[in-house]
N, CA, C and O of each residue as an XYZ file, in Angstrom:
412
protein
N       0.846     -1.174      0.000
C       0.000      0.000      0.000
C       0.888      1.232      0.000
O       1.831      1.344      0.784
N       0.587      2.094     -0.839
C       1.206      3.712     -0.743
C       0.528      4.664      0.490
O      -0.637      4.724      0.883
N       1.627      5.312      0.889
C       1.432      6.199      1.904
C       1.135      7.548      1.509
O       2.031      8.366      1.718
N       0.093      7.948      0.995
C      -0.233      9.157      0.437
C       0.668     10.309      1.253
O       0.850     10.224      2.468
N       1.209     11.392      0.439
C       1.971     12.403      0.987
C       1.206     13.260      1.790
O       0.188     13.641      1.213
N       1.399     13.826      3.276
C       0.945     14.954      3.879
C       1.183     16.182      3.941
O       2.214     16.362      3.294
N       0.847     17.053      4.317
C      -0.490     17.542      3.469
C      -0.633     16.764      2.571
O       0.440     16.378      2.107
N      -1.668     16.284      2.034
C      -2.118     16.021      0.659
C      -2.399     17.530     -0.029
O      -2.940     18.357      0.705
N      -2.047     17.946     -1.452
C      -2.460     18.420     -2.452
C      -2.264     18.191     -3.675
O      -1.348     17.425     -3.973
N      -2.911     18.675     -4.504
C      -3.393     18.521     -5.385
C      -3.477     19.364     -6.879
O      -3.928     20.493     -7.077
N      -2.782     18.247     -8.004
C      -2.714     19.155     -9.329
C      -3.400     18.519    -10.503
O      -3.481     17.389    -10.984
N      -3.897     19.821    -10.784
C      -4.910     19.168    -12.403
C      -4.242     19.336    -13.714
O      -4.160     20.457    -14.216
N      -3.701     18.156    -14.370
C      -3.417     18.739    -16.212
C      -4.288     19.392    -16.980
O      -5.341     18.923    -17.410
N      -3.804     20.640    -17.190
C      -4.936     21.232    -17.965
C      -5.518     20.347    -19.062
O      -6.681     20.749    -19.015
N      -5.508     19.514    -19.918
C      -5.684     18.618    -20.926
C      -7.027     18.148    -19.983
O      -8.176     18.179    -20.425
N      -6.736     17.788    -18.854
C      -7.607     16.766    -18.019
C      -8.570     17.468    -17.009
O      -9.052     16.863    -16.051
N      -8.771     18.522    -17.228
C      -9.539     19.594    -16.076
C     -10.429     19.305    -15.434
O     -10.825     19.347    -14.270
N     -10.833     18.849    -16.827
C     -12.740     19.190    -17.092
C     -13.164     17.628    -17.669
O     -14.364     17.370    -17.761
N     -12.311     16.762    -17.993
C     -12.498     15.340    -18.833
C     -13.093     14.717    -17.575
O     -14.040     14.048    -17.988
N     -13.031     14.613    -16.432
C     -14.016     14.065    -15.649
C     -15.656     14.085    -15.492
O     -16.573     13.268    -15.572
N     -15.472     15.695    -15.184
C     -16.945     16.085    -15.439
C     -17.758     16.031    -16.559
O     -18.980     15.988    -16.699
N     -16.672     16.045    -17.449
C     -17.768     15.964    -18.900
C     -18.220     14.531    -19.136
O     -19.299     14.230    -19.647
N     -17.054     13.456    -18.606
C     -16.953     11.778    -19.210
C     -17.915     11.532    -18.123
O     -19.026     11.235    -18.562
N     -17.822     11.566    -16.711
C     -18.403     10.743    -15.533
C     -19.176     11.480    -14.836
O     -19.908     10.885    -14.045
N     -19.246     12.677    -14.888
C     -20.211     13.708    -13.983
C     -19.341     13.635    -12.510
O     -19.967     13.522    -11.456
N     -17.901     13.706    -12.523
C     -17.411     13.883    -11.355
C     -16.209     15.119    -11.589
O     -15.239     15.130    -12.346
N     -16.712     16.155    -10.595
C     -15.911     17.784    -10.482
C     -14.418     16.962     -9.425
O     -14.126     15.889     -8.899
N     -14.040     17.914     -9.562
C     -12.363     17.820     -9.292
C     -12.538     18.211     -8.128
O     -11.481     17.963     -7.548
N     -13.324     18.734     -7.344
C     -13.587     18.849     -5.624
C     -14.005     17.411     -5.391
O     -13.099     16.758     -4.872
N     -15.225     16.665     -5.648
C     -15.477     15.845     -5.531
C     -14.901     14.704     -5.357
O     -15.031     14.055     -4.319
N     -14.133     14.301     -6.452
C     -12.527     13.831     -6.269
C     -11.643     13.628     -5.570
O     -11.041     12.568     -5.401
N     -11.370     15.284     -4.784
C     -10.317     14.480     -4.069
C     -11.617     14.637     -2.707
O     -11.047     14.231     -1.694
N     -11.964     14.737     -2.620
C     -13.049     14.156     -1.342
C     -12.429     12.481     -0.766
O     -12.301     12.088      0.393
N     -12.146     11.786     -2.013
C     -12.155     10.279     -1.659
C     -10.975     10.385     -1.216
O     -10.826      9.628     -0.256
N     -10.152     10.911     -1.436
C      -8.808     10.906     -0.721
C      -8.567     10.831      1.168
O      -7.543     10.647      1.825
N      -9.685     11.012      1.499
C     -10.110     11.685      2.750
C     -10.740     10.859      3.588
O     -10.776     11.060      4.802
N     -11.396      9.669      2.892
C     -12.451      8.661      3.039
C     -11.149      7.504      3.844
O     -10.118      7.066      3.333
N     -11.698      7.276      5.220
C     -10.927      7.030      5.754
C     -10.528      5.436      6.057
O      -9.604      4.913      6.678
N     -12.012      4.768      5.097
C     -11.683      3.809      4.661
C     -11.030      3.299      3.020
O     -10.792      2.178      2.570
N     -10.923      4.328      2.575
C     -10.232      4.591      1.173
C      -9.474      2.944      0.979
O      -9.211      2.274      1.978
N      -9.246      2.546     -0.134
C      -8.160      1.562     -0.384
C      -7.304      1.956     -1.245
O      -7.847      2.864     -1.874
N      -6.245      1.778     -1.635
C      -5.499      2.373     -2.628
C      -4.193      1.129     -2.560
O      -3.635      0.558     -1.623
N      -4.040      1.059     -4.239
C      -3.572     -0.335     -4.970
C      -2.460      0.158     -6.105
O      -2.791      1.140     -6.769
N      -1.250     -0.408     -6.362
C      -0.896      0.185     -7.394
C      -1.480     -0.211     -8.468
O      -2.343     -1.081     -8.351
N      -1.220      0.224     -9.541
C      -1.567      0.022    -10.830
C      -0.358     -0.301    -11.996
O       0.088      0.455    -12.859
N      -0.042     -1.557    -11.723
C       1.367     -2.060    -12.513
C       1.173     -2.047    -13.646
O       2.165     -1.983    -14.373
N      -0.026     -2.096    -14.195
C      -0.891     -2.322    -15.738
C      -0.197     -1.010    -16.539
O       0.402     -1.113    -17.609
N      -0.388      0.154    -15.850
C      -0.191      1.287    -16.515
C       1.218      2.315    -15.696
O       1.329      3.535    -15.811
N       1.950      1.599    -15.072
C       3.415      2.077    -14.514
C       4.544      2.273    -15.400
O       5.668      2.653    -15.075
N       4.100      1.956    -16.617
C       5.374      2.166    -17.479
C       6.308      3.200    -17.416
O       7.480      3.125    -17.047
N       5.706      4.136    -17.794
C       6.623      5.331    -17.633
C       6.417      6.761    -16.187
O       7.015      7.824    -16.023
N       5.319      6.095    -15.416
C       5.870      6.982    -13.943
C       5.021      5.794    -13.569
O       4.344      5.052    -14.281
N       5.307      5.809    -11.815
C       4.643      4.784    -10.684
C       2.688      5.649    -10.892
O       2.433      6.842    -10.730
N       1.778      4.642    -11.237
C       0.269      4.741    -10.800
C      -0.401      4.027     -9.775
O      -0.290      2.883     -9.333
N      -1.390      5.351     -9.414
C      -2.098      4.149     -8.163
C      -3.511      3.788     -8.764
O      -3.750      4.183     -9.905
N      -4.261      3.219     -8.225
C      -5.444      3.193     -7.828
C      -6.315      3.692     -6.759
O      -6.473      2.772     -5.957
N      -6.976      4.788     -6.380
C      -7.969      4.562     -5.376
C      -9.292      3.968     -5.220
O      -9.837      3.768     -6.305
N      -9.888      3.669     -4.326
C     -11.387      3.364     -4.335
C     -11.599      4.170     -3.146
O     -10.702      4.053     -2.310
N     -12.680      5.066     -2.809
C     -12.869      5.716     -1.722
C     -14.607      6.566     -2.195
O     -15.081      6.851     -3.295
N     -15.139      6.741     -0.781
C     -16.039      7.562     -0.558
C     -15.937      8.684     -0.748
O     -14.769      9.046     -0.609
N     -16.846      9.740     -1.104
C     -17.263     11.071     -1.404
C     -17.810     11.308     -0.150
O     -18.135     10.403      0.619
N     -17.966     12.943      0.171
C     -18.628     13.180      1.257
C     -20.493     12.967      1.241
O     -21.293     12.748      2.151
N     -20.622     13.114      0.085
C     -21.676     12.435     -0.658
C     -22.646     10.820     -0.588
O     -23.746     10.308     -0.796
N     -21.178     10.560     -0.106
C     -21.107      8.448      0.043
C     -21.344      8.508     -1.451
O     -22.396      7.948     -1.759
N     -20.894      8.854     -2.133
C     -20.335      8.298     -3.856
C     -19.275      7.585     -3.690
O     -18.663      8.109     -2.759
N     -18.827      6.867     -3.990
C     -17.786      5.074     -4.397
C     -17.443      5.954     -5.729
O     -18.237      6.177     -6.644
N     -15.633      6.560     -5.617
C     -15.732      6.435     -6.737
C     -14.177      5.593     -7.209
O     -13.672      4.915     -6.314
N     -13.657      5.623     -8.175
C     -12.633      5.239     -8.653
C     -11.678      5.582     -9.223
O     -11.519      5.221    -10.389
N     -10.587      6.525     -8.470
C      -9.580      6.942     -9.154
C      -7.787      6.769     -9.449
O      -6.878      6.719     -8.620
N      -7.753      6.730    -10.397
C      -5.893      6.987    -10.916
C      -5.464      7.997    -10.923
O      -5.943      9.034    -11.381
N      -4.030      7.726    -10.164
C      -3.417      9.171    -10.034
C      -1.827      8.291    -10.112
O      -1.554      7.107    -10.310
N      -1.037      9.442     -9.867
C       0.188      9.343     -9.525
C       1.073     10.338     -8.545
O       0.472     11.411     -8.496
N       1.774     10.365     -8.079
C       2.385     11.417     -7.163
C       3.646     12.212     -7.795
O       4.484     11.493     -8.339
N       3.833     13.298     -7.793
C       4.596     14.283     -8.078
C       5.127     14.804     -6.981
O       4.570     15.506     -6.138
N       6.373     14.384     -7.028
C       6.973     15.528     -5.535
C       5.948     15.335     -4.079
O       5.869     14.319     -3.389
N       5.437     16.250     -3.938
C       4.483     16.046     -2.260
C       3.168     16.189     -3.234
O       2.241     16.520     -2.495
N       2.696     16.073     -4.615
C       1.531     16.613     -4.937
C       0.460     15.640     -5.984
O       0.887     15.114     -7.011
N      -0.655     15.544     -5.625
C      -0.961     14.027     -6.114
C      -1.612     14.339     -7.539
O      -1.979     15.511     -7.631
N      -1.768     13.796     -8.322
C      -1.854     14.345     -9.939
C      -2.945     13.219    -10.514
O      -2.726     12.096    -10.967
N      -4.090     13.873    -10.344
C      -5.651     12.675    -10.933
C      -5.272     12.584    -12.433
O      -4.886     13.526    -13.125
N      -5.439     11.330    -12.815
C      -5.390     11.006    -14.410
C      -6.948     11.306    -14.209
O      -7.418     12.388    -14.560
N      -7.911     10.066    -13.492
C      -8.932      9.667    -14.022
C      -9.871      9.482    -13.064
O      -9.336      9.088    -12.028
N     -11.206      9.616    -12.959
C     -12.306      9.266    -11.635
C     -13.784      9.038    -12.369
O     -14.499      9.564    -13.222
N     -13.768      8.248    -11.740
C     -15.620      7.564    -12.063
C     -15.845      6.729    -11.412
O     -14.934      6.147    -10.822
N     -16.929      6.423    -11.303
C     -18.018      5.838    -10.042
C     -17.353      4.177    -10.324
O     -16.580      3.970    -11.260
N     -17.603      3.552     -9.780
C     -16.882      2.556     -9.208
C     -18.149      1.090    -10.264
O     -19.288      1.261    -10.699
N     -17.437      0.080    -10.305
C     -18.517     -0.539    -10.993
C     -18.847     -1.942     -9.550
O     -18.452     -1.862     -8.387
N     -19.575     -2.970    -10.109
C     -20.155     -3.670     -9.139
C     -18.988     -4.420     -8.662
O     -18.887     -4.536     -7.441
N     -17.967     -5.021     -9.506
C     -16.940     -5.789     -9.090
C     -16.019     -4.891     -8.028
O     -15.491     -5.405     -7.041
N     -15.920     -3.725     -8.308
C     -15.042     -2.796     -7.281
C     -16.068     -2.386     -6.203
O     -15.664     -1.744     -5.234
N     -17.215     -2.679     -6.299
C     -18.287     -2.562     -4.566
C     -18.127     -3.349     -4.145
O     -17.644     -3.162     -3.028
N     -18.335     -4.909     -4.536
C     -17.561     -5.559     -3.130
C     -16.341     -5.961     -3.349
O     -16.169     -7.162     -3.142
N     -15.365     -5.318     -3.725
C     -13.972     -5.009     -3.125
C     -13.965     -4.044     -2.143
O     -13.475     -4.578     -1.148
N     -14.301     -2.718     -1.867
C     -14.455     -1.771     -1.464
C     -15.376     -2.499      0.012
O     -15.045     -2.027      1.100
N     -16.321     -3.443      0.015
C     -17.044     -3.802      1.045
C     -16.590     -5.174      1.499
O     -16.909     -5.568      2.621
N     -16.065     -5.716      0.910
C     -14.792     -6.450      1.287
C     -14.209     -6.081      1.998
O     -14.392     -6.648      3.075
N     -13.382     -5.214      2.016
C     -12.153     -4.808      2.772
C     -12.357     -3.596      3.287
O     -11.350     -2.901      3.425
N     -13.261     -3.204      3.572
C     -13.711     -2.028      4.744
C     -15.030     -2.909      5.840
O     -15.366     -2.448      6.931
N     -15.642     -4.273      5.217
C     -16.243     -5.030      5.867
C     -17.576     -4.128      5.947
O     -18.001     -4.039      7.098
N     -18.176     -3.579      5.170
C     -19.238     -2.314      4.791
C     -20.296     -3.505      4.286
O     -20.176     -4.059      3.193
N     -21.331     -3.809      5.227
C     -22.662     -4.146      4.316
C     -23.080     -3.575      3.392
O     -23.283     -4.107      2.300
N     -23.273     -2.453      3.647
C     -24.440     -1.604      2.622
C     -23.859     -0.056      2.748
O     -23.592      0.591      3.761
N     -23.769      0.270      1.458
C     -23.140      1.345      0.894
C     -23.743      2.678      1.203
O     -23.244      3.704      0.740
């Protein structure tokens, strides 16, 4: 497991600002909300490490939205590729391993 950097903050590629909200209906506040979720899980992502280290998160919104994001870390600053709602196979992972009946 990665030890997310403290403070946590946070940088957006301009390319990628707005590609959340438009693809998944999830704003870049929203986002890092899950970061925060204190049952969060977070996994690397060896699939797509080629050319920098990626993670995976799964985490709650303040909302209780499940969502699903890739990032990577920069220096102390965490850098979202990607976020969208989580599908059924990643709910019970997520309730799996937070031991969460019902979402």
């Amino acid at each position: 497991m990665k030890v997310l950097p403290k403070p946590l903050s946070f940088v957006w590629d301009k390319g990628n600002e707005e590609k959340n909200l438009r693809k998944h209906s999830v704003s870049n506040k929203e986002t890092e909300e899950a970061f925060f979720d204190k049952k969060k899980k977070t996994f690397p992502d060896r699939l797509h490490s080629a050319h920098e280290e990626r993670f995976r998160i799964i985490g709650k919104t303040k909302h209780r939205r499940l969502l699903f994001i890739v990032f990577t870390i920069r220096r102390l600053t965490i850098r979202i590729i990607s976020a969208r709602d989580i599908n059924k196979k990643e709910v019970s992972l997520y309730e799996k391993t937070t031991k969460t009946t019902k979402i």
